[in-house]
C-alpha positions, 0 to 999 in steps of 0.5 A: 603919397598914395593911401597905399604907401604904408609899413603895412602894405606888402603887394609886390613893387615895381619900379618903372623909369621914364614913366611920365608918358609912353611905354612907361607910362602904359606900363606902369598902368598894366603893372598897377592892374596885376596888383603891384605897388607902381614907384613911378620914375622920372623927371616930370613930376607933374604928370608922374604925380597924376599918374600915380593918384590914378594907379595908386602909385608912388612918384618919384622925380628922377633923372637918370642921368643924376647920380643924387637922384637915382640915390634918392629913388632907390631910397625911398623904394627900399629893400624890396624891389620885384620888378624894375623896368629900365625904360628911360631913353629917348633918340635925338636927331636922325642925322646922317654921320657926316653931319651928326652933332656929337652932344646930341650922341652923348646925351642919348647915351647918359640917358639909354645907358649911364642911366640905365646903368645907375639905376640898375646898381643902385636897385640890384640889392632889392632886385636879388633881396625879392628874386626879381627881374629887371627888364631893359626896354631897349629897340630894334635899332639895335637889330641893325643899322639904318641910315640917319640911326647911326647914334641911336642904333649905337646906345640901344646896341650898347644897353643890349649888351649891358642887359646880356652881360648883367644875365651873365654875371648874374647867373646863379641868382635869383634875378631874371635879366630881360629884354623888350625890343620894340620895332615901330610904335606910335606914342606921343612924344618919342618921335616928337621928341627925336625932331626937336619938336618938328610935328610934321617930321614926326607924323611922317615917321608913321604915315600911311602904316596901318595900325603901327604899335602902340605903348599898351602893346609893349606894356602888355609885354611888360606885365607878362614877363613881370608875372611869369614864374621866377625860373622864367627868363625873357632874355630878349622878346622882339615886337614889331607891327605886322606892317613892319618887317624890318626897321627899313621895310615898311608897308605904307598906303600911298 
């Protein structure tokens, strides 16, 4: 545990899933460097324990998908909670629905959505305790349909409208509900990840686009709504590489 973890410690706290690599990890960087106390969430906790070293940080090993451990990190972040950042999430597969396994779907939604979810109930009494906000990583995906994306477009159109509905049900108090929805962006792992691995698969996705996004540019965006005025509310900000005009048209070199 960090130096900086203490009963006398009162920077503000963000919570950050998913940050072991990506956008959850450049976001809990960005976060750390406008003074926040970074709880870095996710299930690898070799690479979250480096990270956290780095930013002064807390990790956390959590499985969104595991009620016990989303008990647990809501514990040992306590009663206070300024930001949360619902970034765990991930694609499998980019089949076409005729031939679309059913447990790689079930699985993109306990990750993108029940988890999503558990982490969110289990945070909101801190989040509403410290006027916070909560901010959904979701995707374009949920802009509109595209082939092979039948099951993807369907979690993150379904984390969308829990973000939508949270703003709604919470409206008259104190906590800001936010979205992020990033078109094309170039990390390490999310396209590795979607193709079971399949390198070639995965630099293909990006191939030939001058200059698609990249985890700082979502993070930027992170710590820009995390730092507004608490009357502010983000309710849904799209960002896509100016190569990419929608989540079908791309332009790439030949």
């Amino acid at each position: 545990m960090s130096e900086f973890n203490s009963s006398l410690d009162d920077r503000r706290v963000a919570v950050v899933t998913g940050a072991s690599s990506g956008i959850g990890a450049a976001s809990a960087r960005a976060l750390a460097a406008e003074g926040f106390k970074v709880y870095c969430a996710a299930r690898r906790i070799d690479r979250l324990a480096d990270l956290a070293t780095e930013i002064g940080g807390v990790a956390v090993a959590c499985d969104v998908t595991d009620q016990a451990d989303v008990a647990a990190l809501a514990q040992a972040v306590g009663g206070r909670c300024d930001v949360l950042l619902n970034n765990a999430g991930g694609a499998i597969g980019q089949d076409p629905i005729e031939t679309a396994d059913p447990s790689d779907w079930e699985r993109m939604y306990q990750i993108n959505v029940s988890g999503t979810l558990r982490v969110t109930q289990a945070l909101l009494p801190a989040l509403e305790a410290s006027h916070g906000a909560v901010i959904f990583i979701t995707s374009t995906a949920a802009e509109t349909a595209y082939e092979g994306g039948g099951g993807y477009c369907g979690v993150k159109s379904a984390e969308r409208y829990l973000a939508g509905s949270l703003r709604l049900e919470l409206v008259g108090r104190p906590v800001r509900v936010c979205e992020v929805s990033p078109g094309m962006v170039h990390t390490e792992e999310f396209s590795l990840v979607r193709f079971d691995g399949d390198q070639a698969k995965a630099d293909a996705v990006y191939a030939g686009v001058d200059a698609p996004l990249v985890a700082e540019d979502i993070a930027e965006a992170v710590r820009w709504i995390a730092t507004l005025p608490g009357h502010v509310n983000i309710d849904r900000l799209v960002i896509r590489p100016r190569a990419q005009a929608s989540n079908w048209k791309v332009a790439r070199s030949s």
